[in-house]
C-alpha positions as CSV (number, residue, x, y, z in Angstrom):
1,X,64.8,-31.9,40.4
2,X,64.6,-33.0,36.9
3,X,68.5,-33.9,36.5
4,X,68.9,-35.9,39.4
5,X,65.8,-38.1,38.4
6,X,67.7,-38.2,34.7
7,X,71.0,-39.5,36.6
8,X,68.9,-42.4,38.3
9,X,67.4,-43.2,35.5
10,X,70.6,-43.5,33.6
11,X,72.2,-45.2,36.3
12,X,69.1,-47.9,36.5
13,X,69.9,-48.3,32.4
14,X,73.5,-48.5,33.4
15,X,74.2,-45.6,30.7
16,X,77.2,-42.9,31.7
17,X,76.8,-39.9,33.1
18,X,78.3,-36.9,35.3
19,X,76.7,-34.2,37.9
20,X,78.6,-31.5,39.2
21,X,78.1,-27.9,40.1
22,X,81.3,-26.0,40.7
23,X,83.1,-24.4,44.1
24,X,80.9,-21.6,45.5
25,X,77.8,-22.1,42.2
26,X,74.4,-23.3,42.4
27,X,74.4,-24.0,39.3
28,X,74.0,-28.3,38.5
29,X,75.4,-29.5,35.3
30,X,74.5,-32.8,33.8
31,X,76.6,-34.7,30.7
32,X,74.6,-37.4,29.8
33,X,75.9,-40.4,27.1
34,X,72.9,-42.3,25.4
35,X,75.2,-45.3,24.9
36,X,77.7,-47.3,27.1
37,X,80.9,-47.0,25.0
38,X,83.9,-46.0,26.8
39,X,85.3,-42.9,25.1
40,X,89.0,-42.5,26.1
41,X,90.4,-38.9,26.9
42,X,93.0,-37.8,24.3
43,X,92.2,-34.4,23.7
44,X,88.0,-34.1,23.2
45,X,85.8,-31.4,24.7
46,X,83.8,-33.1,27.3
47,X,83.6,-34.2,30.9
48,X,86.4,-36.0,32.0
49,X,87.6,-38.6,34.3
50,X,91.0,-39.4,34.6
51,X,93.2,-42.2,37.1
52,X,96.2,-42.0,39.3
53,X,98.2,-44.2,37.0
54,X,97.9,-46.5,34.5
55,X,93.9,-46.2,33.9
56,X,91.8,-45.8,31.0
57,X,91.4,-42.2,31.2
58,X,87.5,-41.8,30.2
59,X,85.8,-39.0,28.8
60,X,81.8,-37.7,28.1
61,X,82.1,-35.8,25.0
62,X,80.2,-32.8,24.6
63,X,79.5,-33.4,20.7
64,X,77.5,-36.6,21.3
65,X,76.0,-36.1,24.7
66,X,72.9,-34.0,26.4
67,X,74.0,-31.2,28.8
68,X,72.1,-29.7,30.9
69,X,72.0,-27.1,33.6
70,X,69.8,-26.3,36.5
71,X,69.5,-24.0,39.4
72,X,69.9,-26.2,42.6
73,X,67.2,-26.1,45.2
74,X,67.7,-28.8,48.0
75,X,67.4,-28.6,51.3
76,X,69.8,-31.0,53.4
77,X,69.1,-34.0,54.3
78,X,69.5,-35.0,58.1
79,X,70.4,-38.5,58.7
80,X,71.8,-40.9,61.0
81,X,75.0,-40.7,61.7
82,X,77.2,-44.0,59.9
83,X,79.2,-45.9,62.2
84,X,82.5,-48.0,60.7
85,X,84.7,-50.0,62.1
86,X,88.7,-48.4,60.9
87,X,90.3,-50.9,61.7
88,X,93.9,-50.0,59.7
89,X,95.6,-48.4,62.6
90,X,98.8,-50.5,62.8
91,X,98.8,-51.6,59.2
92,X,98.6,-47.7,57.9
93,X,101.3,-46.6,60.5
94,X,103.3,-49.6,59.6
95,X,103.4,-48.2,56.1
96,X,104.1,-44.5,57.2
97,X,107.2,-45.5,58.9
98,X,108.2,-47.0,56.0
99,X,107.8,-43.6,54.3
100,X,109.6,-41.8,56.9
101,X,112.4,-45.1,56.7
102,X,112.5,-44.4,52.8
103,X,112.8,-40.6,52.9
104,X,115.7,-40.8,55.8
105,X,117.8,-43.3,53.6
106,X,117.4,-40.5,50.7
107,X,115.2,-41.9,48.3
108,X,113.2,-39.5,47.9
109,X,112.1,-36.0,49.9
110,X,108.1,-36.5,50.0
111,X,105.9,-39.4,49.7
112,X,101.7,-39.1,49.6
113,X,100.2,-42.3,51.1
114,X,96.8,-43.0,51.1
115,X,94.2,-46.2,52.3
116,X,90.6,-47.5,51.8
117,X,88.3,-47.4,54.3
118,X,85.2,-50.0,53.4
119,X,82.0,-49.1,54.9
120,X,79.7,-52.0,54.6
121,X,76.8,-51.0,52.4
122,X,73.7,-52.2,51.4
123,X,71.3,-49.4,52.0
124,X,73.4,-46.0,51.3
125,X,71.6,-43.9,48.6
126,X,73.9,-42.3,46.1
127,X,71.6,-39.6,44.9
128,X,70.7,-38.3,48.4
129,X,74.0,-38.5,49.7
130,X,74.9,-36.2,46.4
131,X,72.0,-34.1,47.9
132,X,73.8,-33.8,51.5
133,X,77.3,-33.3,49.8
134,X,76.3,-30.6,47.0
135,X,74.8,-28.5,50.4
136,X,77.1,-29.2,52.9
137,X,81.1,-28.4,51.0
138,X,80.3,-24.9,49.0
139,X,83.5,-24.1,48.1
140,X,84.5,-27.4,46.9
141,X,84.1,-29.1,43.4
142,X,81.4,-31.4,44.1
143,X,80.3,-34.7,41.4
144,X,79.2,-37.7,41.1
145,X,80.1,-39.4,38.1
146,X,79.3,-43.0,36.5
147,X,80.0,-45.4,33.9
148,X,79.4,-49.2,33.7
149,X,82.7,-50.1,33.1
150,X,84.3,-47.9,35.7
151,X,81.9,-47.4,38.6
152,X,79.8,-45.4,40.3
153,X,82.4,-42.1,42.1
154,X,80.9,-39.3,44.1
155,X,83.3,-36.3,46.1
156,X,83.6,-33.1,47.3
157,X,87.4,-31.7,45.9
158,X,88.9,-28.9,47.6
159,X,91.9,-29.0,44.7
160,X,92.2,-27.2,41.3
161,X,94.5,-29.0,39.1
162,X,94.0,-26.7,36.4
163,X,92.1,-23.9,34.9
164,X,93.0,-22.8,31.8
165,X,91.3,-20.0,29.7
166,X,92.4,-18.1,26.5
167,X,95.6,-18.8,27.4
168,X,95.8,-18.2,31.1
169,X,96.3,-20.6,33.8
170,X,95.6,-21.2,37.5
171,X,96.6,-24.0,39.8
172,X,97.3,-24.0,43.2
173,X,99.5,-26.1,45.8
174,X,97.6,-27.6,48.3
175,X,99.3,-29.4,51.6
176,X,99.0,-29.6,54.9
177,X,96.2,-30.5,57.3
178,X,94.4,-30.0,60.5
179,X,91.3,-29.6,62.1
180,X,89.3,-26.2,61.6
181,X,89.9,-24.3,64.6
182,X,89.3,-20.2,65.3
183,X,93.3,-20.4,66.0
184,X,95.3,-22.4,63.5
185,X,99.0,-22.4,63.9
186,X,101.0,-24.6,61.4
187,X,103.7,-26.2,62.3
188,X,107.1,-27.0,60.9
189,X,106.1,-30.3,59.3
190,X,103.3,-28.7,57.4
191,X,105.1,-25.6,56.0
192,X,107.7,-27.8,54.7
193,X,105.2,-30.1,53.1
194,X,103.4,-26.8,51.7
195,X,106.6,-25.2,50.4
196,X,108.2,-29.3,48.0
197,X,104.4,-28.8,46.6
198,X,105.2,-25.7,45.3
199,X,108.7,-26.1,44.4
200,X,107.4,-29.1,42.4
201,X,104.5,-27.4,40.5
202,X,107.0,-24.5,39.6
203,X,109.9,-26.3,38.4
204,X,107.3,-28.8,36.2
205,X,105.7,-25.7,34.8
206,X,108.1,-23.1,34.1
207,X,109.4,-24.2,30.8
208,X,106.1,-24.6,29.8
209,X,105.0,-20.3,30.9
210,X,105.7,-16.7,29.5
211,X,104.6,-15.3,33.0
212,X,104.1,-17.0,36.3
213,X,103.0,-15.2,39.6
214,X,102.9,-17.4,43.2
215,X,101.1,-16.0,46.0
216,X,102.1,-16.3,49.5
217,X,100.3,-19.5,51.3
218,X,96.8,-18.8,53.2
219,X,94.9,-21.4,55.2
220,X,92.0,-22.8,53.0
221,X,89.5,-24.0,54.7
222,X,87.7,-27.0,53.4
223,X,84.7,-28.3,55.5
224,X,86.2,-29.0,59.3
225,X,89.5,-29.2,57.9
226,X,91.7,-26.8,56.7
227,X,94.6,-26.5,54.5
228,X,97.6,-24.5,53.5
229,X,97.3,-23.1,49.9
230,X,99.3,-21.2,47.7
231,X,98.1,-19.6,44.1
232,X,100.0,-20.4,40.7
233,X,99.1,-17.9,37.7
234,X,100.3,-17.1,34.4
235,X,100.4,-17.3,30.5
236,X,101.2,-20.1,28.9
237,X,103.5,-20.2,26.3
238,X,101.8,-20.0,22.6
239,X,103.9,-23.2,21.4
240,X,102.4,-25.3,24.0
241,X,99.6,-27.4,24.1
242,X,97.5,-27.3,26.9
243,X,97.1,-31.3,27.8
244,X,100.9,-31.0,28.0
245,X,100.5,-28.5,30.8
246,X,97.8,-31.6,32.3
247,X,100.4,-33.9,32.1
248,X,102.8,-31.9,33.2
249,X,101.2,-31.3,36.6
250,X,99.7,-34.4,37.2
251,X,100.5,-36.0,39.6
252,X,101.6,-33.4,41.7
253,X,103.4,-33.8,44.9
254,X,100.3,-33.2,46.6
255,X,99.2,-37.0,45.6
256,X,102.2,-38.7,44.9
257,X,105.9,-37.3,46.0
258,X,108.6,-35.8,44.8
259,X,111.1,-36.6,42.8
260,X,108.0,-38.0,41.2
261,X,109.4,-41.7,40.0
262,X,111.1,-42.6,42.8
263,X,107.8,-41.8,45.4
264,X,105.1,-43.2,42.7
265,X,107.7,-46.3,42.3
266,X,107.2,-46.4,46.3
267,X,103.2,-46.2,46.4
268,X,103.2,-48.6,43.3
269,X,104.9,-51.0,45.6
270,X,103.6,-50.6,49.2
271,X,100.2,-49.3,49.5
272,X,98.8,-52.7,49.0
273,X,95.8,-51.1,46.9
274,X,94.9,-50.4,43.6
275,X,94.3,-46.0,43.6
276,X,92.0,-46.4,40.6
277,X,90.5,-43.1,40.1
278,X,91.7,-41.7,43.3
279,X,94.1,-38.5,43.3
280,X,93.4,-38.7,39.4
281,X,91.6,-35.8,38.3
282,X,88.0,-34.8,36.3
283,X,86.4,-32.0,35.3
284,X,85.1,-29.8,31.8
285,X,88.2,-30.2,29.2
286,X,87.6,-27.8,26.1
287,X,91.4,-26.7,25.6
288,X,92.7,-23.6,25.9
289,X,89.3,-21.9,25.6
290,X,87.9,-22.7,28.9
291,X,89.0,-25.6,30.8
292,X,88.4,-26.7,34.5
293,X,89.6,-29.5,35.7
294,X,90.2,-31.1,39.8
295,X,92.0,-33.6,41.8
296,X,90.1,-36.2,42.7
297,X,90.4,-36.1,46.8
298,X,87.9,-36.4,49.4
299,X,86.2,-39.0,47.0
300,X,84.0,-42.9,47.4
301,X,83.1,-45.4,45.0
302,X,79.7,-47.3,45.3
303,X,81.0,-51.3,45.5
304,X,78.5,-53.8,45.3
305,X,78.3,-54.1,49.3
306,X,80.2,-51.4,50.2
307,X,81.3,-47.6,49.7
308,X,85.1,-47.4,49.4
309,X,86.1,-43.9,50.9
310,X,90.1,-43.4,50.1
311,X,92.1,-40.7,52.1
312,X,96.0,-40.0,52.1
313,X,98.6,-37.6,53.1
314,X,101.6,-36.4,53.1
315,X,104.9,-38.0,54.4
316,X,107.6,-36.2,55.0
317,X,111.3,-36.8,57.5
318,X,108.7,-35.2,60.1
319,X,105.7,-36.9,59.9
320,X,105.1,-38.8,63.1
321,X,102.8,-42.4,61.5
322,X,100.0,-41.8,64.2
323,X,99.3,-37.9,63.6
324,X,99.0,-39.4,60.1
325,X,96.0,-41.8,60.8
326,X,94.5,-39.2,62.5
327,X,94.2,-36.8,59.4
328,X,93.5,-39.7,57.2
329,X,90.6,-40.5,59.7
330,X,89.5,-36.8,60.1
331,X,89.5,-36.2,55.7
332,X,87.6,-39.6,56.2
333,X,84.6,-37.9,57.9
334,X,84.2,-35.5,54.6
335,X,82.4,-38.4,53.2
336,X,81.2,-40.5,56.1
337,X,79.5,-37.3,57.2
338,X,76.7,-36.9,54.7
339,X,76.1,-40.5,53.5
340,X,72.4,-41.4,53.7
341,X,71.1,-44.8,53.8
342,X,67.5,-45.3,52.5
C-alpha cells in the first residue's frame, strides 16, 4: 500500500504527515508536508490537530501539501496479545473521590478525569498497529498523525465534534459507558451524565443557530464498548463564523465538565498530567464548505520507550471511583487490543 510506505518514509525523514479514513469508509487519505515547519491552526484549509488546553494548535495545509487517497485493502493482523502492568488503581480512585468531594461541596455539576497508562515499548510497530486499528473500529474515525515537534498520535474516535457543510451542522453528545452486551440497561448515573452533555452543547450553541433539532439518545456502540448518544443538527446563523462554533463547542462536557472553568480549573489542578493532545480534537477544516472534525479519544502517543494510551470519564455525585477504573481500563483495551510489536 503505497501511502503507508509514504508515511514511513516521512516518518524515517522526520517530515509531518496524517492518515485517516473516515467512520464506516475505505477510503485512506494521506496529507503529506515536504518540510518540518509547524503551521499553527487559525483558520487554514488542511488537516488539523488541535490540544485540550493551552497547545499549539497545528495544522497540514492543503495549499502546500500532497494529498492523496486510496482504496484500503488489508487484512488484519493477528498478534500476541500485550500484557501491562496498570498499576494506578488507588491513585486514580483517589482522584475520583476527589471529583465526587468537589461536585458534593458544589463546585461544579460534572467533572471528566482521565490517566496515562505507559506500556513499555521498544518493539510496537506504528504502521501495523494502524493496520489492525483501521480493520478492527469501522465506524470510528481512525488516524495516525505526526509531526517532529509534536509526536507521533494514532486512535480510533467514536466522537464527532463537528461537521459543518454549506452551512449546516452536526454534533453529537456522547456519555456514558459500559461493556457491549446483547442487553444493555443504563442506569441512573449514566442518563444523567448523558442528559449535562447535552444541556451543555445546546446552551453553548444556541445563540450561535437559526435551527437546531436534538434526537432522543440511542446506545452507540463503539468496538466492545458502548455509549449513550444523542444527535445535534441545524443551520447556523449567517453572521457567524464557523471556527467560532469550534471554539464554542470545544471542550465539551464530554472531556472536561461543566460549568466549563470551574471543572477544567479542577483537571488543570489534580490530574497530575499534562493532556497534550488528548480530548483535543483533528480532522479536515475547510470552513463552512465541508468540514469534519473529531475528539481526540480512544487515542496513544509513540514515546521513545513507551506508548502512552490516555482514557477518562465522566464524574458525576454518582459515580462510585472503582466502577470508574474499570471503564477507564476497559476504553484502555481499544488500543492495547490491536498494538503489534515487530
Amino acid at each position: 500500500m503505497l501511502l503507508l510506505e509514504k508515511a514511513s518514509h516521512y516518518f524515517s525523514k522526520k517530515l509531518p504527515f496524517a492518515l485517516f479514513v473516515k467512520p464506516n469508509q475505505v477510503q485512506l487519505n494521506g496529507v503529506f508536508q515536504n518540510t518540518d515547519e509547524l503551521v499553527e491552526f487559525s483558520g487554514q484549509k488542511g488537516f488539523v490537530f488541535s490540544g485540550f488546553y493551552n497547545t499549539k494548535d497545528v495544522v497540514l495545509p492543503f495549499d502546500s501539501c500532497e494529498v492523496i487517497q486510496e482504496n484500503w485493502s488489508y487484512e488484519k493482523h493477528y498478534q500476541e496479545r500485550i500484557y501491562f502492568s496498570d498499576s494506578e488503581g488507588v491513585e486514580f480512585k483517589n482522584l475520583v473521590q476527589k471529583g465526587i468531594n468537589a461536585i458534593v461541596e458544589n463546585q461544579f455539576e460534572k467533572v471528566v478525569l482521565s490517566r496515562k497508562i505507559e506500556i513499555p515499548n521498544d518493539t510496537i510497530n506504528s504502521i501495523e498497529s494502524f493496520k489492525n486499528l483501521v480493520n478492527t473500529y469501522s465506524t470510528a474515525f481512525r488516524y495516525l498523525f505526526y509531526h517532529p515537534q509534536i509526536g507521533l498520535w494514532m486512535g480510533a474516535t467514536p466522537e464527532q465534534l463537528v461537521k459543518i457543510k454549506n452551512g449546516e451542522f452536526y454534533t453529537m453528545a456522547l456519555a456514558g459507558t459500559q461493556p457491549y452486551s446483547e442487553h444493555i440497561v443504563w442506569g441512573e448515573k449514566e442518563i444523567k451524565e448523558q442528559e449535562l452533555v447535552t444541556d451543555f452543547i445546546k446552551n453553548q450553541i444556541e445563540d450561535k443557530v437559526d435551527t437546531i433539532k436534538i434526537s432522543d439518545a440511542i446506545t452507540h456502540r463503539a468496538g466492545s464498548i458502548v455509549h449513550l448518544k444523542t444527535d445535534i443538527s441545524g443551520s447556523i446563523k449567517s453572521s457567524i463564523q464557523p471556527l467560532v462554533l469550534v471554539k464554542a463547542l470545544h471542550p465539551t462536557s464530554a472531556v472536561c465538565g461543566m460549568p466549563l472553568q470551574q471543572a477544567r480549573s479542577f483537571i488543570l489542578e489534580h490530574e497530575g498530567y499534562d493532556r497534550k493532545y488528548y480530548s483535543g480534537y483533528l480532522g479536515e477544516w475547510k470552513g463552512m464548505e465541508n468540514s469534519d472534525l473529531f475528539v481526540n479519544l480512544r487515542c496513544c502517543e509513540f514515546l521513545e520507550n513507551a506508548v502512552a494510551v490516555y482514557v477518562g470519564c465522566g464524574i458525576t455525585k454518582d459515580s462510585i471511583p472503582e466502577h470508574e477504573f474499570i471503564e477507564t481500563f476497559n476504553k484502555s483495551r481499544t488500543i492495547v487490543s490491536i498494538l503489534v510489536r515487530g
